[in-house]
C-alpha positions as CSV (number, residue, x, y, z in Angstrom):
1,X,0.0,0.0,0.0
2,X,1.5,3.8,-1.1
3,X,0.9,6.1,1.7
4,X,1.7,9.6,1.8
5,X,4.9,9.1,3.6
6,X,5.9,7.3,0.4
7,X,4.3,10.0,-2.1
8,X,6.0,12.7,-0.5
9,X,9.8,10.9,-0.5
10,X,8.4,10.4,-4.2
11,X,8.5,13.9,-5.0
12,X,11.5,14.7,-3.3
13,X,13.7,12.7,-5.0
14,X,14.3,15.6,-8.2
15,X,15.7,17.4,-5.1
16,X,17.4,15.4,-3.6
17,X,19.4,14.0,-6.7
18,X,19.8,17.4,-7.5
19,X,21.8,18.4,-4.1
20,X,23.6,15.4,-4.5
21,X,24.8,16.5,-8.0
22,X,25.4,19.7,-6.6
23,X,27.4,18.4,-4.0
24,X,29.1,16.5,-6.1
25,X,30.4,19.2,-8.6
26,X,31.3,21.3,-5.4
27,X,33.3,18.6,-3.9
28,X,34.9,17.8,-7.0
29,X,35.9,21.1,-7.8
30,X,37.3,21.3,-3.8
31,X,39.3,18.3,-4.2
32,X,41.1,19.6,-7.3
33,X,42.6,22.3,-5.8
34,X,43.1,20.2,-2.8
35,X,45.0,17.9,-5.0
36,X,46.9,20.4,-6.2
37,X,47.7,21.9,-2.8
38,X,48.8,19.1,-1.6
39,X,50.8,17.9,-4.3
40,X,52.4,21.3,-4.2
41,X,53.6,20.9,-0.4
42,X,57.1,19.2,0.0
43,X,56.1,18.0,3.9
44,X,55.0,14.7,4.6
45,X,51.6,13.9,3.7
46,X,48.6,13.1,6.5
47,X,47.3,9.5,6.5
48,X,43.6,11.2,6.1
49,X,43.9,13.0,2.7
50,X,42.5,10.0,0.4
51,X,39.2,9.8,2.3
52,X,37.8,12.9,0.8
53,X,37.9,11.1,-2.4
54,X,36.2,8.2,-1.2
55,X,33.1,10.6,0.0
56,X,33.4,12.4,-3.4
57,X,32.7,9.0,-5.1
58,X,30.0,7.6,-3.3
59,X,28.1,10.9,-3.7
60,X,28.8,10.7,-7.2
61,X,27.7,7.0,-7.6
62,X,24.5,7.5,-4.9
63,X,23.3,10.8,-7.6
64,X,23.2,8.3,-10.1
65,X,21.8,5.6,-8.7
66,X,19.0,7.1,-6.9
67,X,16.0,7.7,-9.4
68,X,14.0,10.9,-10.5
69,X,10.5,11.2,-9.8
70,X,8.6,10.2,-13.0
71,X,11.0,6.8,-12.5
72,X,10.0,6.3,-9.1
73,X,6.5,6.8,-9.8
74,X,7.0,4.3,-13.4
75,X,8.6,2.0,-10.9
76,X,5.9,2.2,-8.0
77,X,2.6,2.9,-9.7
78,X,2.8,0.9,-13.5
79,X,2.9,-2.4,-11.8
80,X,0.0,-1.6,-9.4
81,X,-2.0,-0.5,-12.3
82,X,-1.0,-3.1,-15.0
83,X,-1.7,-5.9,-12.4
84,X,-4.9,-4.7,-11.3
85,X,-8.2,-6.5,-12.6
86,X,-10.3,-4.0,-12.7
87,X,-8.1,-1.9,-14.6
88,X,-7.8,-5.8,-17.1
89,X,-11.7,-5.8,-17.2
90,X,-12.1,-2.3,-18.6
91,X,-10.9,-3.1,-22.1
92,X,-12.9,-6.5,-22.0
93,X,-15.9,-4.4,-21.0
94,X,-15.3,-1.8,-23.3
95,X,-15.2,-4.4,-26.1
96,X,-18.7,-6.2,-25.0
97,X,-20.1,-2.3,-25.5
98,X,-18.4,-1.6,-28.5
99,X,-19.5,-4.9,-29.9
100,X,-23.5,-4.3,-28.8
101,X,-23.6,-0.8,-30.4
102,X,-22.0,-2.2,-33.6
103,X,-25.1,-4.8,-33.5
104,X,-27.7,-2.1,-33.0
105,X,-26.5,0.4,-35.3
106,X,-26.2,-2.9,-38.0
107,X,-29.5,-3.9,-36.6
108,X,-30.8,-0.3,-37.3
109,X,-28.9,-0.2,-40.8
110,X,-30.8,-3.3,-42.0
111,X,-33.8,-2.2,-41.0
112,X,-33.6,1.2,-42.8
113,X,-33.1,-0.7,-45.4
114,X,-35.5,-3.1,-45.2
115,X,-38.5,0.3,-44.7
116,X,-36.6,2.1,-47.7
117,X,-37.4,-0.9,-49.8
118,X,-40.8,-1.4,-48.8
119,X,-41.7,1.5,-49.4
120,X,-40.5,1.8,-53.1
C-alpha cells in the first residue's frame, strides 16, 4: 500500500538527486585544488587526505543511482495498475459495448433498409 509518507519521498527525490549533484560538482571542484595543494607541499603527507575522495565518489555513484520522480513513480505505480483486474476488465468491457452498439447500429442499418425498400 502507497501512503503519503511514500508519495511525499516520491517527489523529493528531483531534489534530492539534485543536491547530491550539486554536492558532487562542489566537492569535486574542492578536491582539485586540494589535489593540487597538496601535491604542491614538500612536507610529509597526513594518513587522512585520500578519504575525501572516497566521499566524493560515493556521492557521485549515490546521484546516479537514486531515481528521478517520473521513474519512481513508473517504478511504484505501472505495476500496481497493469496488475490490477479492474483496470484488465475495462478493455474487455469496453469491447462487450463496442460490440452491442456495432449490433444495434447494424440492426438499425438493416432495418432502414429493409422500410426504404418497402416503401418503393
Amino acid at each position: 500500500m502507497i501512503t503519503s509518507w511514500d508519495l511525499y519521498w516520491i517527489t523529493r527525490l528531483d531534489h534530492i538527486n539534485t543536491l547530491l549533484t550539486i554536492f558532487f560538482i562542489v566537492g569535486t571542484f574542492v578536491l582539485i585544488v586540494a589535489a593540487a595543494c597538496y601535491c604542491a607541499a614538500e612536507e610529509k603527507k597526513p594518513a587522512w587526505a585520500l578519504k575525501p575522495v572516497i566521499v566524493i565518489i560515493i556521492i557521485g555513484i549515490l546521484a546516479t543511482f537514486i531515481p528521478d520522480t517520473k521513474t519512481m513513480v513508473a517504478i511504484v505505480f505501472v505495476p500496481k495498475i497493469v496488475n490490477n483486474e479492474t483496470v484488465q476488465q475495462i478493455p474487455e468491457n469496453a469491447a462487450k459495448f463496442i460490440n452491442l452498439k456495432l449490433k444495434e447500429w447494424i440492426s438499425d442499418l438493416d432495418n432502414t433498409k429493409t422500410e426504404k425498400e418497402k416503401s418503393k
